[in-house]
C-alpha positions in Angstrom: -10.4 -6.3 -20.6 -8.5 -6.1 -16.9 -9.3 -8.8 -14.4 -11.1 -7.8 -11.5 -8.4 -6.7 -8.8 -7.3 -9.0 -6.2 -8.7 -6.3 -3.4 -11.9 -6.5 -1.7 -14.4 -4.0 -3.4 -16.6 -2.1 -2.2 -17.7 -5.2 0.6 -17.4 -7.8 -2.1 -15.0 -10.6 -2.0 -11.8 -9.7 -3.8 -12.4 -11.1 -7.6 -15.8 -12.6 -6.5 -18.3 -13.1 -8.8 -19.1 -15.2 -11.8 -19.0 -13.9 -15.2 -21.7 -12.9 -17.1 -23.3 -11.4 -20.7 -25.8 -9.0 -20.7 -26.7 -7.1 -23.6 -28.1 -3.7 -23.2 -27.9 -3.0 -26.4 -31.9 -2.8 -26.7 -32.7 -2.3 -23.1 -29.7 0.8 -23.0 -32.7 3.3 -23.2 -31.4 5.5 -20.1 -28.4 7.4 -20.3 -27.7 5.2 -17.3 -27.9 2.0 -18.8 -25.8 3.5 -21.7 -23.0 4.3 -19.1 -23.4 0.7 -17.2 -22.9 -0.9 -20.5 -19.6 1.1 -21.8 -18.6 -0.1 -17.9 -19.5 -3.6 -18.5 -17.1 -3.9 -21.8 -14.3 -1.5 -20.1 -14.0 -3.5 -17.5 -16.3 -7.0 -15.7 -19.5 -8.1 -16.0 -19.9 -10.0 -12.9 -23.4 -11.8 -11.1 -22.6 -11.5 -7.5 -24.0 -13.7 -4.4 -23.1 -16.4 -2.7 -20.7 -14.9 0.1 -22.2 -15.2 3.8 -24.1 -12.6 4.7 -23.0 -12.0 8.3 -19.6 -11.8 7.2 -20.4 -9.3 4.5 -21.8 -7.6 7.1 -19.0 -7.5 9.4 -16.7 -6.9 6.1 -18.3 -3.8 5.0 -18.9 -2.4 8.5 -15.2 -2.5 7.9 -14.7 -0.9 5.0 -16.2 2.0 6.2 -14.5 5.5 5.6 -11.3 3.5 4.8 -10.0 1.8 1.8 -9.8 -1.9 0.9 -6.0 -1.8 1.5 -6.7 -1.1 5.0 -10.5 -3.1 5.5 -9.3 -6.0 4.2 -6.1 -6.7 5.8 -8.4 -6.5 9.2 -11.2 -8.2 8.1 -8.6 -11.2 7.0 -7.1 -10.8 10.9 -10.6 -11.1 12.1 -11.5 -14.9 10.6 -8.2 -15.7 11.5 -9.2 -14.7 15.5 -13.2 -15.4 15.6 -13.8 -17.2 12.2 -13.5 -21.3 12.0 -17.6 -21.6 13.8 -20.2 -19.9 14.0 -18.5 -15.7 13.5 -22.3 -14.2 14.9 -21.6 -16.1 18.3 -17.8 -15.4 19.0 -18.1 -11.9 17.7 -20.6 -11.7 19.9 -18.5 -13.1 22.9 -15.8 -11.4 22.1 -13.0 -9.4 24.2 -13.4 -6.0 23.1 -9.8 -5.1 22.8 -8.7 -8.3 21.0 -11.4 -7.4 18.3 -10.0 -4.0 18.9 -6.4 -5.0 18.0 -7.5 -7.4 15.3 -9.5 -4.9 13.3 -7.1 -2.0 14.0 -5.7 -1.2 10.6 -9.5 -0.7 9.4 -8.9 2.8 11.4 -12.1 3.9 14.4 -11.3 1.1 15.6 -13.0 1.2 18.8 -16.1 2.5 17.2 -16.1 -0.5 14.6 -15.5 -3.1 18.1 -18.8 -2.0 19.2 -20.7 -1.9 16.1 -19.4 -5.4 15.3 -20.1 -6.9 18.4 -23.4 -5.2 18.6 -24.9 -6.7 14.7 -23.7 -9.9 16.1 -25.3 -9.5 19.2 -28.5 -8.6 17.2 -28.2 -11.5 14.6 -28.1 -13.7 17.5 -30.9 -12.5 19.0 -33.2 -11.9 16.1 -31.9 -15.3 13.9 -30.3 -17.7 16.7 -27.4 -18.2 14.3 -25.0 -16.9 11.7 -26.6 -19.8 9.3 -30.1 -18.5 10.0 -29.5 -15.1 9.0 -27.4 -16.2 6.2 -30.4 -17.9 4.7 -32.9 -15.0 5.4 -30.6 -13.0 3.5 -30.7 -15.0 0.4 -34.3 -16.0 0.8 -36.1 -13.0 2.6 -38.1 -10.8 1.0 -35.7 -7.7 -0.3 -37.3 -4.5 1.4 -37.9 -6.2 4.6 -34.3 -7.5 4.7 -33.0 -3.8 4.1 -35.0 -2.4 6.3 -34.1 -4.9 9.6 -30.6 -4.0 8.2 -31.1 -0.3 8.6 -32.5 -0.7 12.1 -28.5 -2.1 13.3 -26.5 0.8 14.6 -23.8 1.2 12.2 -25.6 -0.3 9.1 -26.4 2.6 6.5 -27.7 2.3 2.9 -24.6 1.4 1.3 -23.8 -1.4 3.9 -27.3 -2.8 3.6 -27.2 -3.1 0.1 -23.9 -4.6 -0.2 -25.1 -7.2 1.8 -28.2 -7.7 -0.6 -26.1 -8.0 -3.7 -23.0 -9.4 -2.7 -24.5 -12.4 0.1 -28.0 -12.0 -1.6 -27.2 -11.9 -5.1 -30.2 -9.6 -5.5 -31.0 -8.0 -8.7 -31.9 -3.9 -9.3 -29.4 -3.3 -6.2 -27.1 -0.8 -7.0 -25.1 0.5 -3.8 -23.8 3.7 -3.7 -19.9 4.5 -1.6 -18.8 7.7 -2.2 -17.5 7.1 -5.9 -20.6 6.1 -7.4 -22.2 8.9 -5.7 -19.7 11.3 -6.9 -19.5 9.9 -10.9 -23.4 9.5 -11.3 -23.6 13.5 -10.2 -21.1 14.6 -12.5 -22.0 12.8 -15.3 -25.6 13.7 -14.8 -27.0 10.3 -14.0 -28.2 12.0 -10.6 -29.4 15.7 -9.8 -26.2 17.2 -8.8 -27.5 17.7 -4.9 -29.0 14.1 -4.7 -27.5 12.7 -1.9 -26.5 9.1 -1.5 -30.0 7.6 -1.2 -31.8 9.8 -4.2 -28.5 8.5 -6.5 -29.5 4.9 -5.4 -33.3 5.7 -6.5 -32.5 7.0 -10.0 -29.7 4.2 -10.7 -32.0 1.4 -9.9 -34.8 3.2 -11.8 -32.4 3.9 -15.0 -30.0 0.8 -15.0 -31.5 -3.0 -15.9 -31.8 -5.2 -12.9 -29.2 -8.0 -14.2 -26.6 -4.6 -14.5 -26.9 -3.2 -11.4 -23.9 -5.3 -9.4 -21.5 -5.0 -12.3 -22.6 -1.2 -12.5 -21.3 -0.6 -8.9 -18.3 -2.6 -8.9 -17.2 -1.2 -12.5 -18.2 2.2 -11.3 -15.8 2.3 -8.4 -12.8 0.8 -10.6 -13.7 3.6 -13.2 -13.4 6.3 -10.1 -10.2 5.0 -9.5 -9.0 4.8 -12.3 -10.2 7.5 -14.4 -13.4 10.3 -12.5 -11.2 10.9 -9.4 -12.6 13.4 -6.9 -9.8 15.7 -7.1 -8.3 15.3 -10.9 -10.5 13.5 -13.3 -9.2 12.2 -16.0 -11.4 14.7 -18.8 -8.7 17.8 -17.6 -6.8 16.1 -20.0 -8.9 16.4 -22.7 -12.0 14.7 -23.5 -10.1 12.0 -25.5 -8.8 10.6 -22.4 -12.1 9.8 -21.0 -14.1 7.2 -22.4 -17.6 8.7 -21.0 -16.8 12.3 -22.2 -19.7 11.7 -24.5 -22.5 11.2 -22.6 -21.0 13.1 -19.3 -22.4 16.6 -18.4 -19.0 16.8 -16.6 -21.1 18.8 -13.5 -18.5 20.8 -11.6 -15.4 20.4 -13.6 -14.0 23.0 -16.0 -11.4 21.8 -18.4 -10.9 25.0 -19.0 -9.6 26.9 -16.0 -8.9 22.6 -14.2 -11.6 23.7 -11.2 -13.3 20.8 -9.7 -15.9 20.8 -7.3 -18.5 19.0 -5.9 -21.6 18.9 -8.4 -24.1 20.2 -5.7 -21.5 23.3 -5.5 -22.2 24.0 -8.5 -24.6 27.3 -8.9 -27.1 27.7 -11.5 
């Protein structure tokens, strides 16, 4: 089994994590759970937690529409400029164009300065410090700390929940980037026009609780590695897949190599 890379994924910390066994082989009773497990023994299990939530925050704020190789070298120049106290209260004091040209090989750049500086500005004023809201995200109530997430400009579903499960460590959260969200379609996981928030629904519905972090991270190694957007890897026959089994394989044709989105695809 490969080692967790070294790069940040998907707002975790690069090889984060502590290693654990789950067996699904009695609680596999979804075609989810089934595809989480196969995941699990491909590549990590992993129980995540324990990073600091206003960091992960910030970290996946910068990770958005990029990739890690670009997110995490900024994100690294960051806590080298604002990190060493309290990161809420000198983001929030912060020169705009330093953070600017800290944070600049994240790309939208000068959009991310102001959403930074404005979370920090919130945390502050909702929490007093970056400890405080650190806390209430290990210790709050789940729902209510997603939803004061998704009232900060620039914090969607995907950043709010990485924040659960990777600072959290909360069970049945399974975020969905824009590999998850494409795999679970075309393997059938999700109705191929679910968007981003329906996928989330049935995924935490279908997969075990304890599976759910190692489901995403696994996930988003296995769209990288093998269920790319543009040339997955079942065009070269289904023995070079290990999910051709159990994938509907919505909006790709072996046959003629077409790939499309799965909500493209007409009935």
């Amino acid at each position: 089994m490969p080692d967790e890379p070294d790069e940040n994924i998907s707002g975790g910390p690069g090889g984060g994590g502590q290693e654990v066994a789950v067996d699904l082989s009695e609680s596999a009773t979804t075609r989810a759970a089934v595809v989480v497990d196969r995941l699990g023994d491909l590549y990590w299990q992993k129980a995540y937690g324990g990073q600091g939530g206003f960091e992960c925050l910030v970290r996946t704020i910068l990770s958005q529409n990029t990739s890690d190789k670009a997110s995490q070298p900024a994100h690294d120049r960051l806590m080298e400029r604002f990190g060493g106290g309290d990161l809420a209260e000198a983001l929030a004091a912060a020169d705009r164009e330093a953070l600017v040209e800290a944070i600049r090989s994240a790309g939208l750049y000068n959009q991310k300065s102001k959403l930074i500086i404005g979370v920090a500005e919130a945390v502050l004023s909702d929490f007093g410090s970056e400890a405080d809201f650190d806390q209430w995200v290990r210790e709050g109530d789940p729902e209510t700390v997603r939803e004061r997430l998704l009232e900060m400009k620039g914090v969607g579903p995907k950043t709010a929940d990485c924040v659960l499960l990777f600072a959290g460590g909360r069970d049945g959260v399974f975020p969905v980037d824009t590999h998850v969200h494409r795999i679970s379609r075309r393997i059938g996981l999700a109705p191929a026009d679910a968007d981003h928030e329906g996928v989330r629904e049935r995924l935490e519905r279908d997969v075990p609780g304890e599976a759910c972090g190692f489901g995403h991270t696994a996930m988003i190694q296995f769209g990288r590695e093998y269920c790319t957007a543009r040339k997955p890897a079942c065009l070269d026959g289904p023995e070079a897949c290990p999910m051709d089994d159990v994938c509907d394989s919505v909006g790709v044709s072996p046959e003629t190599r077409d790939v499309c989105d799965p909500a493209d695809v007409r009935e």
